[in-house]
C-alpha positions in Angstrom: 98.0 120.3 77.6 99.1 116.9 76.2 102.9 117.8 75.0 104.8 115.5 72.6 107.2 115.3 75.6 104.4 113.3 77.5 103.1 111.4 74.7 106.9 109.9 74.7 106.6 109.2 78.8 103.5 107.4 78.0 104.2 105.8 75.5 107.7 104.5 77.0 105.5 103.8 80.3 103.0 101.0 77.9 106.4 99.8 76.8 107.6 98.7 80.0 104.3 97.3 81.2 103.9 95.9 77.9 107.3 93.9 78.5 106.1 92.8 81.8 103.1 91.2 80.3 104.7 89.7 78.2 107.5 88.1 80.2 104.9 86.8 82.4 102.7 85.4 80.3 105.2 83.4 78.3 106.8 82.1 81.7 103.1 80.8 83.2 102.0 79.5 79.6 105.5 77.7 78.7 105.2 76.0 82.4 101.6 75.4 82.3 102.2 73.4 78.8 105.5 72.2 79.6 104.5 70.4 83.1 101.1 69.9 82.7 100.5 70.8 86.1 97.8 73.6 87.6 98.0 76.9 86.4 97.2 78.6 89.8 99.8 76.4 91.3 102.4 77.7 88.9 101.5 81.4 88.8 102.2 81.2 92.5 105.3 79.4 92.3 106.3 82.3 89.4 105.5 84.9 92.2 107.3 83.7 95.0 110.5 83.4 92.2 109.6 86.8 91.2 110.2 88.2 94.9 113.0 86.2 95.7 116.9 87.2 94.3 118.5 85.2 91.9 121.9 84.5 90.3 121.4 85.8 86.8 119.1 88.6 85.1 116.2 86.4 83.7 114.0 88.2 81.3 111.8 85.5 79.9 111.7 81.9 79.2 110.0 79.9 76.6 109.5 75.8 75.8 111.4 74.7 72.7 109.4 73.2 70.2 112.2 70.7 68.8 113.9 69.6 72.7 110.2 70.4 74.6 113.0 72.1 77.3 113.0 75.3 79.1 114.7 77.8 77.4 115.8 81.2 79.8 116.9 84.7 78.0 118.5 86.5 80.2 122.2 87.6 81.9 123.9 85.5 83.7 126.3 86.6 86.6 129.4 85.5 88.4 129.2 83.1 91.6 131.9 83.2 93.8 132.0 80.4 96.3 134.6 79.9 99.7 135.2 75.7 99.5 138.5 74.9 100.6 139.8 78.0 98.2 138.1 80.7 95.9 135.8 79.1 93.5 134.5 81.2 90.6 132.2 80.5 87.6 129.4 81.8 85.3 125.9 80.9 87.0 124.8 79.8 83.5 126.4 76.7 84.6 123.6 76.2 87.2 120.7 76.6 84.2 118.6 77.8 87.1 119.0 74.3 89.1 118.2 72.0 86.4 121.9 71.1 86.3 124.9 70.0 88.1 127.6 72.6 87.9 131.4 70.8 87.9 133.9 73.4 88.9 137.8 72.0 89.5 136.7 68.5 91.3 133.4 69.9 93.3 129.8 70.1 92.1 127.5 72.5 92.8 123.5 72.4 92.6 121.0 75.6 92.6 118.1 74.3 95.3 115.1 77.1 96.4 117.4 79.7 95.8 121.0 78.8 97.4 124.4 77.1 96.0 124.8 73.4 97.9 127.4 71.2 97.2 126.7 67.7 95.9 127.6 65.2 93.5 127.7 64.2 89.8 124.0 62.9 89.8 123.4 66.6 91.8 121.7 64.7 94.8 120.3 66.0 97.9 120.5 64.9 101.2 117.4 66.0 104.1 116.9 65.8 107.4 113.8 64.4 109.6 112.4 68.0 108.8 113.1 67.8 105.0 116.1 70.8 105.3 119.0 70.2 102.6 122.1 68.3 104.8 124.5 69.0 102.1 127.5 71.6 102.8 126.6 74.9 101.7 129.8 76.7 101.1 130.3 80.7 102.1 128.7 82.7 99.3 130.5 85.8 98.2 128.0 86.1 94.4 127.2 88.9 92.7 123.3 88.4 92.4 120.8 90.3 91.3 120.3 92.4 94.0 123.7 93.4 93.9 124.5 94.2 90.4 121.3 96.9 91.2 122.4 97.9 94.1 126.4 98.9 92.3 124.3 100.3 89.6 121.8 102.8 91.6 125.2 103.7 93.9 127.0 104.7 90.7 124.1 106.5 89.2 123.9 108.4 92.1 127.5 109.4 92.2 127.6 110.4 88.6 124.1 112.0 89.4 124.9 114.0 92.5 128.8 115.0 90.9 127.1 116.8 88.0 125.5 118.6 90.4 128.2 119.7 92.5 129.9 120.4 89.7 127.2 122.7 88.0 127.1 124.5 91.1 131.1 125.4 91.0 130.5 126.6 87.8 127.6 128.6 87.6 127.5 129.9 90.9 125.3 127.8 92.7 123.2 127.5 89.9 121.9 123.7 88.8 122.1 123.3 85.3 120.9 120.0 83.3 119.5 117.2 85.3 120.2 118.5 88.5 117.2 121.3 88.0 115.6 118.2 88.7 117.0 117.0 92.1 117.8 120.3 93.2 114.3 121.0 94.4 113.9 117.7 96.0 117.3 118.4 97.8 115.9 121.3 98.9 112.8 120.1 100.4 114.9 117.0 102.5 116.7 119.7 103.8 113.9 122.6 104.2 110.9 119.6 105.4 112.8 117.3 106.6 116.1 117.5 107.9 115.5 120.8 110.0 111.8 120.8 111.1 112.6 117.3 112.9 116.0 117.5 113.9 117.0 121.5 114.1 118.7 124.5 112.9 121.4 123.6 115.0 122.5 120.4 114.3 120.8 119.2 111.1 124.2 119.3 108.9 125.9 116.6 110.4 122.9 114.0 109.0 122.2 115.5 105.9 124.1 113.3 103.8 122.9 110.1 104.8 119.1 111.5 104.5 120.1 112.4 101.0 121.6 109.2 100.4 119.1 107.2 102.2 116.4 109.1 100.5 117.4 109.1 96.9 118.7 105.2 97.2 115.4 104.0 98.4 113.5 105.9 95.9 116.1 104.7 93.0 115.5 101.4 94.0 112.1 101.1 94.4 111.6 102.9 90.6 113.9 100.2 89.4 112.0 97.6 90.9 109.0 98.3 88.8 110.8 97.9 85.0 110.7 94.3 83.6 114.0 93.2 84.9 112.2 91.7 87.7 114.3 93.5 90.7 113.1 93.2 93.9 115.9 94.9 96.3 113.8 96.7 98.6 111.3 94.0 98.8 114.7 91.9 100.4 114.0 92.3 104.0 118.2 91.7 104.5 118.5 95.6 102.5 115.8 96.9 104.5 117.9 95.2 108.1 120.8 97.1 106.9 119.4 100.0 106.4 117.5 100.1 109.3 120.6 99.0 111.0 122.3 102.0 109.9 119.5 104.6 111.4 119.9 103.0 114.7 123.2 102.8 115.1 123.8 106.4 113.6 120.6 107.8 116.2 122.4 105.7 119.5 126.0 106.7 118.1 125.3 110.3 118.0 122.8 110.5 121.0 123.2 113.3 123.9 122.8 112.5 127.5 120.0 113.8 127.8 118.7 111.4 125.1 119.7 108.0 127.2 118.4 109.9 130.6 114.9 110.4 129.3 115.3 106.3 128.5 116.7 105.1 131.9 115.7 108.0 134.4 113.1 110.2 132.8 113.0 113.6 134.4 109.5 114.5 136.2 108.2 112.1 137.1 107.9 109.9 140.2 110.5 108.1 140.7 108.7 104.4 141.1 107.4 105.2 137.8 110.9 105.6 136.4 111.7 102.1 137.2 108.5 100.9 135.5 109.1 103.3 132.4 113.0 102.4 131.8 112.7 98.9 130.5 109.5 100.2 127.9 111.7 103.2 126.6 114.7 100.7 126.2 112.6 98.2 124.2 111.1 101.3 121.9 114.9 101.7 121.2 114.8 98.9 119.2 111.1 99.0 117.6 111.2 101.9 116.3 114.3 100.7 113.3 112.5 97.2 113.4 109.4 99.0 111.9 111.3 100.7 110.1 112.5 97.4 108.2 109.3 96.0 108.2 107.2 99.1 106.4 109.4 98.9 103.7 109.5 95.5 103.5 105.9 94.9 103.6 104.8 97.8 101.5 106.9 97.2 98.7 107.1 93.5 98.7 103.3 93.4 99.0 103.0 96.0 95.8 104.7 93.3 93.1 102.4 90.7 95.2 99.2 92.4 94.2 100.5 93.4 90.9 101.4 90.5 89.7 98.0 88.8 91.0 96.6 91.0 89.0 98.4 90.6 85.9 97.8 86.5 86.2 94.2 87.0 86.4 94.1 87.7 82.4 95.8 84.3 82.0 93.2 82.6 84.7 90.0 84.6 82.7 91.0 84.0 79.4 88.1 85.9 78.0 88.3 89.3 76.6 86.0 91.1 79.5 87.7 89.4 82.3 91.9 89.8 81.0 90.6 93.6 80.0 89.5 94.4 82.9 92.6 92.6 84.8 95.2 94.7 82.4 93.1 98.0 83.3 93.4 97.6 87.1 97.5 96.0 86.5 98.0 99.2 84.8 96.3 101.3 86.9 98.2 99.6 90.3 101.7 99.9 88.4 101.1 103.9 88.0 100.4 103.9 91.7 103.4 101.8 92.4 105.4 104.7 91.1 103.3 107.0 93.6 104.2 104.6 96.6 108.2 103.8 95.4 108.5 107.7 96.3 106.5 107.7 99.3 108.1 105.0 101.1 111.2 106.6 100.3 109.9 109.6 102.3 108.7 107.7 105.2 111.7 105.7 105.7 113.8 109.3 105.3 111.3 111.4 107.4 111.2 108.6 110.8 114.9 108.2 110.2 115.1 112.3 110.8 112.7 112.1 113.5 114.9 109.4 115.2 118.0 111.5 115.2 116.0 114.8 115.9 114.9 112.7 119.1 118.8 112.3 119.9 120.2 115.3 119.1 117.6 116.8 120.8 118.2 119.2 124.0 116.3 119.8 126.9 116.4 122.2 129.7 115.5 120.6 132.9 114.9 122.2 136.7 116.6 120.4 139.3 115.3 120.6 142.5 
């Protein structure tokens, strides 16, 4: 039965698609106008911006009329820099690398996505192979990746302490929000956590399933709202947190893990020799595709969805930019479908891997 609560979910979820739409268009028409140059070309370029992080929150842009100059709405956020000292300053000094920014006696410039220093006339030096010679000091910024990461941490901290605290009160009994995550707790720990690693020793990795589970899929949901935020489509998150898996699976290993790498039990011992050095490299594939699925999946979602969305602006005829809103809205409800099934891959191999480690065998010895 259509409920007024679900009328209100839809109705917030055309709102935020809405939003996107619009903050796209206005970016590729200002830029077609502005520059004259191919659309195609430029809806690429806005793509390849889109996936990359940046230094300020920046929700559309639009070609004054009076100046015929870019104009960016959006957030900006602090860089901090390491040159010979701590230098710190608003990136709206940047304006997206169209200017210089002069902080104390340096200048800084904003080129494909990093902070160089330069000059007054912001010039770049290249090499034979057209790579930027300038000095790029040590970046410490708070970027856009950041700021979401802080915020999905802290969400889940106020998230997860409401719980805990619901459960003190009422007996083990979630009240509020956490009816919500309780059953999904639940199932980590029920589906998860003991079918792959065991009764036995599942406890000791529950928390960072939890975590890992619920910060992927936090991410991932904020990735598809109109801010633009493409965290787990950053294949440096996805290394650490692959990272993290492999070192908390080799950390916590048994012997008998390591022996079935370098000297598997039964079987010949020639065979041994030749199956040591395969095992040893699967060590270290197995949190390498762990990086790239997430990577790939998610980064390949906001690929095809904003290919699709660009197509109304390449058509420009009411069958063709119909028809490219339909399937854009139709992809963007399954990005919500995939934001909480990558989640569950990355958790379920990640329990796998330590089930595999913690794991004991019984072995006759001869």
């Amino acid at each position: 039965m259509f409920t007024l609560r679900s009328s209100k979910q839809l109705i917030l979820t055309l709102l935020c698609a809405t939003l996107s739409f619009q903050s796209f268009a206005k970016e590729t028409k200002d830029a077609h106008d502005s520059d004259g140059a191919d659309l195609k070309s430029e809806i690429k370029a806005y793509i390849q911006h889109h996936l990359q992080d940046s230094y300020d929150f920046n929700l559309l842009s639009y070609t004054d009329e009076t100046t015929h100059k870019k104009v960016h709405v959006g957030l900006p956020l602090p860089v901090i820099l390491w040159d010979n000292g701590l230098q710190v300053f608003s990136s709206s000094k940047l304006h997206h690398g169209e200017s210089v920014a002069h902080v104390g006696d340096n200048y800084y410039k904003l080129y494909h996505g990093k902070i160089y220093k330069t000059n007054a006339a912001g010039e770049i030096s290249y090499d034979d192979h057209h790579h930027p010679t300038n000095v790029k000091p040590l970046d410490f910024s708070i970027t856009k990746s950041v700021v979401s990461i802080l915020f999905t941490a802290l969400l889940m901290i106020l998230l997860f302490q409401s719980l805990a605290r619901s459960y003190a009160k009422n007996g083990l009994i979630a009240q509020g929000i956490g009816r919500f995550f309780e059953p999904i707790v639940i199932y980590i720990r029920d589906e998860i956590a003991i079918p792959n690693i065991g009764e036995k020793h599942y406890r000791k990795y529950m928390s960072f399933l939890l975590t890992l589970f619920f910060f992927v899929w936090f991410l991932n949901i904020l990735g598809l709202t109109p801010l633009g935020i493409n965290v787990t489509g950053n294949i440096a998150v996805t290394f650490c947190l692959a990272t993290l898996t492999f070192l908390i699976t080799n950390l916590t290993a048994k012997k008998d893990y390591w022996m079935h790498i370098f000297w598997m039990p039964g079987v010949p011992k020639l065979m041994r020799v030749v199956l040591a050095p395969i095992e040893l490299l699967g060590v270290f594939i197995k949190p390498f595709s762990l990086m790239i699925r997430l990577y790939a999946n998610i980064s390949a979602g906001h690929i095809v969805l904003m290919s699709l969305i660009s197509l109304i602006f390449i058509f420009k005829n009411w069958l063709g930019s119909s028809l490219s809103f339909m399937l854009a809205f139709a992809i963007s409800m399954i990005e919500i479908l995939v934001a909480l099934l990558q989640a569950y891959i990355f958790t379920m191999l990640s329990a796998l891997y330590f089930g595999m480690a913690a794991e004991e065998h019984d072995h006759e010895h001869h």
